[in-house]
C-alpha positions in Angstrom: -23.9 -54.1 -31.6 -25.7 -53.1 -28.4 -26.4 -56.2 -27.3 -23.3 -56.8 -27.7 -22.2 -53.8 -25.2 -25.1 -54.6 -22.8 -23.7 -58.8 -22.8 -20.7 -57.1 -22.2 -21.4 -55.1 -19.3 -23.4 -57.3 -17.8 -20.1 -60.0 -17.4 -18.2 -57.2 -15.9 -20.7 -56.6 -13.5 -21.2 -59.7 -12.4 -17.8 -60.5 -12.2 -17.3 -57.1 -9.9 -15.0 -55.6 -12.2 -17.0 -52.3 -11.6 -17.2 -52.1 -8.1 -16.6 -48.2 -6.9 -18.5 -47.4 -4.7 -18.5 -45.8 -0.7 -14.7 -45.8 0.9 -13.4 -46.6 -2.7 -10.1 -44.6 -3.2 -9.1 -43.0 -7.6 -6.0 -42.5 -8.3 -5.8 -39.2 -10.4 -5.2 -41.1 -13.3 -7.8 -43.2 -12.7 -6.8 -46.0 -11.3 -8.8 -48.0 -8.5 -6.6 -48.3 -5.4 -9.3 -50.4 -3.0 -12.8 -51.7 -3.6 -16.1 -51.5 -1.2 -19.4 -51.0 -1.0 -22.4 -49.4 1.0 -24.5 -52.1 -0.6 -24.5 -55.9 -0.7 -21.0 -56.8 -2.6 -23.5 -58.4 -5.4 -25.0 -56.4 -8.5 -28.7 -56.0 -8.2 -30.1 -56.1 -12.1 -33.2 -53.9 -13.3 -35.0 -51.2 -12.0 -33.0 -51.7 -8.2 -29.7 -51.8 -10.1 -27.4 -49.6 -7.4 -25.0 -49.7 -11.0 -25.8 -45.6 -11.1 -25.1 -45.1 -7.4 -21.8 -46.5 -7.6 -21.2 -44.6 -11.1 -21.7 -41.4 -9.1 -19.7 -42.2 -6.2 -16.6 -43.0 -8.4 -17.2 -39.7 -10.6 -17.5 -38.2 -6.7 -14.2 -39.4 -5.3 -12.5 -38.8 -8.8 -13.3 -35.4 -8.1 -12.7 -35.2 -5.0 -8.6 -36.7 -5.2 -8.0 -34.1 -8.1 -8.0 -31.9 -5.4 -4.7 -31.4 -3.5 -4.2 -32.0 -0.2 -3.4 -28.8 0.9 -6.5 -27.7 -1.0 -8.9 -30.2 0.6 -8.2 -29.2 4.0 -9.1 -25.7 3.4 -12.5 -26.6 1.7 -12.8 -28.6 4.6 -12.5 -25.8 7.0 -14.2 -23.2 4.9 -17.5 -25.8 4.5 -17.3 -26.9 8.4 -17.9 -22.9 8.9 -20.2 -22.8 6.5 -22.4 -25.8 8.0 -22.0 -24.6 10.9 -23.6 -21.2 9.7 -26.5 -22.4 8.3 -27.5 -24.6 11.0 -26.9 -22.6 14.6 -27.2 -19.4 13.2 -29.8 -19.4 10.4 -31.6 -22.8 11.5 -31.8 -23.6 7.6 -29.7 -26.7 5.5 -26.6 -25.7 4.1 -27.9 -27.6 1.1 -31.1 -24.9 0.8 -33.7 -28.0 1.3 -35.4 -26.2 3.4 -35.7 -22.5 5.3 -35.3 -21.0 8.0 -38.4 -19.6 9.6 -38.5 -16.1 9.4 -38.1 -16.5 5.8 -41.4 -17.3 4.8 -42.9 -14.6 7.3 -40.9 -11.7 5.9 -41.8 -9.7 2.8 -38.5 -7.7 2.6 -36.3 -11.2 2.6 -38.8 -12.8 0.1 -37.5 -10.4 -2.5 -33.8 -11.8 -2.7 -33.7 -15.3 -3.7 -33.0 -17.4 -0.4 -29.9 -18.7 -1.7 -28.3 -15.3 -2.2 -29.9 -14.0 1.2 -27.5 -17.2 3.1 -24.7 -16.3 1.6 -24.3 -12.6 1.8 -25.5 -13.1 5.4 -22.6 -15.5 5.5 -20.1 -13.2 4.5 -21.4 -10.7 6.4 -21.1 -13.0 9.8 -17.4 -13.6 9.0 -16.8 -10.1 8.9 -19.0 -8.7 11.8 -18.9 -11.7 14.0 -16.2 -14.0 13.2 -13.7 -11.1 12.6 -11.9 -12.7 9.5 -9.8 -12.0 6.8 -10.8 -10.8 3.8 -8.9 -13.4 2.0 -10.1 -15.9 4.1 -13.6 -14.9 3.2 -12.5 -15.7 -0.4 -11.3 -18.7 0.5 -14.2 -19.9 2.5 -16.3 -18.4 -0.3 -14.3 -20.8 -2.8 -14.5 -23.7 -0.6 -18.4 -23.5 -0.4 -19.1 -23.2 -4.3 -16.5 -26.5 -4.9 -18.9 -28.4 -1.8 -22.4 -27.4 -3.1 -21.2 -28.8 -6.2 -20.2 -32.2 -4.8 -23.9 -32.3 -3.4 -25.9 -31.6 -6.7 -26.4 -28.2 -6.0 -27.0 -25.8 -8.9 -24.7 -22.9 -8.1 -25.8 -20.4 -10.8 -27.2 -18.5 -7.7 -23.1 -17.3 -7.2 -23.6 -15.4 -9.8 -26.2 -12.9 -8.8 -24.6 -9.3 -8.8 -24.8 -9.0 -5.0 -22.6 -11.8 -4.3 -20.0 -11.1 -7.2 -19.8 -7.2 -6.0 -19.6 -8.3 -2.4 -16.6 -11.0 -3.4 -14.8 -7.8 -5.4 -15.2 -5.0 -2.7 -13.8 -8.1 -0.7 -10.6 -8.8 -3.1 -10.0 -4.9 -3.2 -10.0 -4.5 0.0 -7.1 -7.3 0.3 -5.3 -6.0 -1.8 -4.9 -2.3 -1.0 -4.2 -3.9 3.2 -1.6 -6.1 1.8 -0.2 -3.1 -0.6 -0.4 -1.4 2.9 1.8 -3.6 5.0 4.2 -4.1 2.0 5.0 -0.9 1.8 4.9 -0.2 5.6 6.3 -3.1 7.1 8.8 -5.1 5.3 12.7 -3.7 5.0 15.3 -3.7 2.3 18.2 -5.9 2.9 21.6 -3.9 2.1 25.0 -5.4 1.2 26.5 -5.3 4.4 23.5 -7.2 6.0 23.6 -9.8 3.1 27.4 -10.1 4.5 26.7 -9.9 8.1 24.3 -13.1 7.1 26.7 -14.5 5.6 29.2 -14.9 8.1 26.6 -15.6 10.7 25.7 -18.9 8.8 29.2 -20.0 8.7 29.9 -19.4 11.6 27.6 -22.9 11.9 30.2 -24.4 10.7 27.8 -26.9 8.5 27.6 -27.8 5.1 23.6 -26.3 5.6 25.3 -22.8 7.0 26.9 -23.0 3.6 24.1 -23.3 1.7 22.0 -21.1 3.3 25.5 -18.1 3.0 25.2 -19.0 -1.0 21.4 -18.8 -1.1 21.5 -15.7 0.6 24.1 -14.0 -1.6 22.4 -15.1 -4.8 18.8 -14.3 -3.6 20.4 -10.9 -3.0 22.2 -10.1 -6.3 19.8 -11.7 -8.6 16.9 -11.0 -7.0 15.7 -14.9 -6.6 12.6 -16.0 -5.0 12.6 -18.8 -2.1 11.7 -21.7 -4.3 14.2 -20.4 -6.5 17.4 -21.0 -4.2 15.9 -23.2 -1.3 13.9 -26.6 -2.1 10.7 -27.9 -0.5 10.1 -31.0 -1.0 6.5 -31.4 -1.8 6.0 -34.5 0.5 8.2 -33.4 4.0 8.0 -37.0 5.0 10.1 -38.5 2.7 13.1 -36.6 4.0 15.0 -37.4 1.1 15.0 -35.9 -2.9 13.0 -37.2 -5.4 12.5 -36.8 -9.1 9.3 -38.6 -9.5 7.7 -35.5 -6.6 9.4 -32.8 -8.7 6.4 -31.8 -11.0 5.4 -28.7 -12.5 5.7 -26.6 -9.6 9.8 -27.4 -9.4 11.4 -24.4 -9.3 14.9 -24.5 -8.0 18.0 -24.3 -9.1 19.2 -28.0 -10.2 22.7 -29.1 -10.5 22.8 -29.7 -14.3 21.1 -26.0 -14.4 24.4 -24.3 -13.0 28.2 -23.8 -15.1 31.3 -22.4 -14.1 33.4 -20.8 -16.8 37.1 -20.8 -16.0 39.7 -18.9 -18.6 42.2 -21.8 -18.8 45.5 -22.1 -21.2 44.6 -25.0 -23.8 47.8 -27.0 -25.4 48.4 -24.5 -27.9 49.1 -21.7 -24.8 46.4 -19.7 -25.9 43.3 -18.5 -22.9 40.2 -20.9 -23.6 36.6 -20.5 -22.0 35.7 -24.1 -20.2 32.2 -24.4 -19.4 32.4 -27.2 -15.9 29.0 -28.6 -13.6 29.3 -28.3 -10.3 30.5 -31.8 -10.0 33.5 -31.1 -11.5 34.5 -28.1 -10.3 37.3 -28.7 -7.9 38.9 -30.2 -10.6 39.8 -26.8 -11.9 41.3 -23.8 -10.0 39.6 -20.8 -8.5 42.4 -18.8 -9.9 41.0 -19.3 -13.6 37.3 -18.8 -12.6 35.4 -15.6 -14.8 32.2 -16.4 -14.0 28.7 -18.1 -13.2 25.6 -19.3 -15.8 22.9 -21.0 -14.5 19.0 -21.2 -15.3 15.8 -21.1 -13.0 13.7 -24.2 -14.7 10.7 -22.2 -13.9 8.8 -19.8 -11.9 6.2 -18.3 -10.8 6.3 -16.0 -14.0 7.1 -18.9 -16.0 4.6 -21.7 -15.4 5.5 -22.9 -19.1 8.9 -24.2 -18.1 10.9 -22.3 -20.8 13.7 -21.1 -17.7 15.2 -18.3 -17.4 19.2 -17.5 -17.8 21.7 -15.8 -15.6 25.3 -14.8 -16.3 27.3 -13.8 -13.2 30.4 -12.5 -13.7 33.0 -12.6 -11.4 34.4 -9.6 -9.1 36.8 -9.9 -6.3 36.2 -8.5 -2.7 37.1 -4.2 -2.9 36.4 -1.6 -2.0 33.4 -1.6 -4.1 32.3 -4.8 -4.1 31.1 -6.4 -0.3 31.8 -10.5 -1.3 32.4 -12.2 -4.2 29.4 -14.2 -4.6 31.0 -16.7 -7.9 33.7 -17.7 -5.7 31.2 -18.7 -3.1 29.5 -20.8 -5.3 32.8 -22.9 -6.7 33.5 -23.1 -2.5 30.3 -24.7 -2.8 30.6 -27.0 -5.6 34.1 -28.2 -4.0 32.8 -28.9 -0.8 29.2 -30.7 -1.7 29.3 -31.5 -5.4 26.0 -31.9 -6.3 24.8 -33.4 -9.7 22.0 -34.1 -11.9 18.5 -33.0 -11.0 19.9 -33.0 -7.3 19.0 -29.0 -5.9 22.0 -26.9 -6.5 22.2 -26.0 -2.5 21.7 -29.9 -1.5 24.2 -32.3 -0.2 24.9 -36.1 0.2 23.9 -37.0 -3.1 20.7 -34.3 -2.8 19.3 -36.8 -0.2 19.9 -33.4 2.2 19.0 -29.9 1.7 18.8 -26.6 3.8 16.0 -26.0 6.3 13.7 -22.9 5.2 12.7 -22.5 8.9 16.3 -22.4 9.8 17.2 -19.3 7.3 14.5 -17.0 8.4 15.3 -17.7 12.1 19.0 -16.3 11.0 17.8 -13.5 8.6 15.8 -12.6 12.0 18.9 -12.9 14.0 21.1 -11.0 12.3 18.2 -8.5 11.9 17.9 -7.7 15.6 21.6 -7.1 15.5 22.1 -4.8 13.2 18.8 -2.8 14.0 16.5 -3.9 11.9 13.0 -4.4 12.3 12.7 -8.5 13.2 9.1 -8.7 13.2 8.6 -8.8 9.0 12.5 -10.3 8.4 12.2 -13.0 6.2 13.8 -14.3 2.8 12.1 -11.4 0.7 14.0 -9.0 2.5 17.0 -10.1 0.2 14.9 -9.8 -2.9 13.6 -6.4 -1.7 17.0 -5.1 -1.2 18.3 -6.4 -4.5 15.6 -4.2 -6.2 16.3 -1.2 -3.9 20.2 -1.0 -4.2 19.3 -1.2 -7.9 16.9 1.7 -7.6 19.2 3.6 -5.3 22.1 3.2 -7.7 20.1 4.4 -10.7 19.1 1.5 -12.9 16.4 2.4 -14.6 13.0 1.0 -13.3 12.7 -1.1 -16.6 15.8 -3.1 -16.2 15.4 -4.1 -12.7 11.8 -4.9 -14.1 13.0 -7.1 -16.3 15.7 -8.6 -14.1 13.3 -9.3 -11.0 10.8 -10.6 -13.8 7.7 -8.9 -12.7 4.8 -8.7 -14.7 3.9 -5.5 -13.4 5.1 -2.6 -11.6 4.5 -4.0 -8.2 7.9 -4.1 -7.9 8.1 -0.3 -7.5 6.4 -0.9 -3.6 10.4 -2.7 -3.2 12.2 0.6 -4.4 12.5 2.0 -1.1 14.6 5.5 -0.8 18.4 5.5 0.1 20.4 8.5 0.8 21.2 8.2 -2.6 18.2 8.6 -4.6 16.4 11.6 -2.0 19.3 13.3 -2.9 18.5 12.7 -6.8 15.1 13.6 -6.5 16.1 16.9 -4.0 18.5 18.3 -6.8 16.2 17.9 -9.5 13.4 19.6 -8.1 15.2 22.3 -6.6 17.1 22.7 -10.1 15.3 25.3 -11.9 16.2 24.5 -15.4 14.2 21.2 -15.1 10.5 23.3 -15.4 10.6 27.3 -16.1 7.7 29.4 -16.2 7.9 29.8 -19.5 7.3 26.4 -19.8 4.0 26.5 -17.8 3.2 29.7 -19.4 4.1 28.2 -23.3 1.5 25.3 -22.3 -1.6 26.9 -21.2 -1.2 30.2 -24.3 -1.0 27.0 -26.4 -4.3 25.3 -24.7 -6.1 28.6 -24.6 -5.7 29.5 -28.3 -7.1 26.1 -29.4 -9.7 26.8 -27.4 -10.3 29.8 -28.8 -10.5 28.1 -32.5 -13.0 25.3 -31.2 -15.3 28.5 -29.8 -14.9 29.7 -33.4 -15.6 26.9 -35.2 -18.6 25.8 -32.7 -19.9 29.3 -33.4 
């Protein structure tokens, strides 16, 4: 049998079935897209063989394309820093083949392994010197563990306690500035600005100024993400849709995800429920529309896929109610029709869709004139403003947790205070059947006497 396999391999090889080697590109399935070498084009047999140099090279570049693109140019940048670290600053190889010179002299440095001394001195010249980030730190930090790998180094060394605490203090301190400048910085959109939007973007007159009015509207009332409403196609340079580039991190709203119910009179007179695509709306009249259904495929809170419903219902323009966002979607559906897997906001058979650029530029607009802050007016003002007219008209902090679909409680940083809700929190504090003295007073006779029984039992 093994001379068999070694027969084998030895006809492949001569017959350069196995060439992989330098400039050789994998597909991520595995496939060989080109073939070259570093070497002579021929096979040398026995103890030269350079069969193991191009087995390593493949396993390299494998690696190295399971990466994504976005991905590899940040390890890129984060390792070129790096390099560029060890070798002007410290005079040492990135790769730890050999020191710099002080390191042999000095006692104190001699008592940290050297590995561990070059990179908290890294992180600390990215902070002192370079002046960045803390989540770029991370990043760069990231970017250098995935390179030393590529290179044969043994990165155990990343898990000394210095490092790891100096990567947490790091991560906290992220956090609590980004925590900061949410809660600081960004504004709440409120119904009349979602409207104000609204009519700014079709006043475009565009099928994209529609699209972006829609997106806006539903952002605002379901509290949507961006890649909820607005596609991105992962590869800008096709300029078109396509269902082969969709992949797991498709989140928007697809044609074939959206139905309009209308309340039509069937042959026997009687009020029906039909369930219509978008496609075939304008087949039906407005009149008889009740409401929207559609499903997010998935999110960012739903990474399985298993979608998440909405039901819309319709209400007309009032008093009480600013626009009539189900009647903006049939509008929509008449005027684009899109189908299939083509986004719900996309046009011309979902070869066009709206330009995320474009929408922040006119949430920024429409910012400036109406007083807002413009400087932190994006897309997740509308989400932000969902949440806080929730808040503000007393849904309880569960619901809109469950309707935003956070995991957490982060959403509570969007629940900024309206006139509404300081005057909630005003009258119940000021009201003083909510907490009487004999309350306080109940509580700590109750807390002394069972102290007074432990002392008694102790004793």
């Amino acid at each position: 049998m093994i001379i068999i396999i070694y027969s084998t391999l030895i006809f492949l090889l001569k017959n350069k079935m196995f060439l992989l080697v330098k400039g050789t590109r994998i597909h991520p399935l595995g496939m060989v897209l080109g073939f070259h070498t570093n070497q002579n084009s021929d096979f040398v047999v026995g103890n030269n063989s350079n069969f193991k140099m191009i087995l390593i090279e493949n396993a390299r570049y494998r690696s190295l394309f399971s990466v994504k693109a976005a991905t590899q140019e940040q390890y890129r940048a984060g390792w070129n820093a790096y390099s560029n670290f060890c070798s002007n600053v410290l005079g040492c190889c990135p790769q730890f083949k050999f020191t710099f010179e002080e390191w042999d002299d000095n006692i104190h440095l001699r008592g940290i392994s050297f590995q561990v001394t070059v990179m908290t001195a890294f992180i600390e010249f990215l902070i002192i010197t370079e002046a960045k980030s803390f989540q770029l730190i991370c990043s760069y930090l990231s970017a250098v563990r995935w390179n030393l790998i590529q290179c044969g180094v043994n990165v155990e060394f990343l898990q000394d306690p210095l490092i790891k605490s100096n990567r947490a203090a790091l991560m906290k301190l992220h956090t609590h500035v980004k925590s900061y400048k949410l809660e600081d910085s960004r504004f709440p959109a409120t119904p009349l600005f979602v409207k104000e939007l609204a009519l700014h973007l079709l006043s475009w007159g565009t099928l994209e100024g529609a699209a972006l009015s829609l997106g806006a509207m539903l952002a605002f009332v379901c509290l949507l993400r961006r890649s909820e409403y607005l596609y991105k196609c992962p590869s800008e340079a096709s300029g078109s849709y396509d269902e082969e580039v969709e992949g797991e991190d498709y989140h928007t709203i697809r044609a074939q995800d959206v139905l309009f119910e209308f309340l039509e009179l069937n042959d026997n007179g009687v009020r029906t429920s039909v369930f219509v695509h978008p496609s075939n709306a304008y087949l039906h009249s407005s009149d008889d529309l009740v409401a929207l259904d559609f499903v997010i495929p998935s999110s960012k809170t739903d990474q399985a896929g298993v979608g998440m419903p909405f039901h819309v219902s319709r209400m007309k323009v009032s008093k009480t109610v600013v626009f009539d966002v189900v009647f903006v979607a049939y509008h929509w559906s008449v005027l684009s029709r899109p189908s299939g897997k083509s986004p719900f906001l996309s046009w011309d058979n979902g070869s066009k869709w709206p330009s995320y650029r474009k929408f922040n530029a006119a949430i920024k607009v429409v910012a400036g004139n109406m007083g807002f802050p413009t400087k932190y007016a994006t897309t997740h003002v509308l989400r932000i403003g969902g949440a806080t007219t929730m808040s503000a008209a007393g849904i309880s902090d569960h619901i809109i947790m469950i309707y935003g679909r956070w995991k957490s409680l982060a959403f509570l940083l969007y629940a900024r205070k309206s006139r509404a809700t300081s005057n909630m929190v005003t009258a119940s504090i000021l009201n003083p059947s909510n907490l009487t003295s004999s309350d306080v007073t109940r509580s700590y006779r109750h807390g002394s006497q069972f102290l007074e029984k432990l002392n008694s039992v102790a004793g």
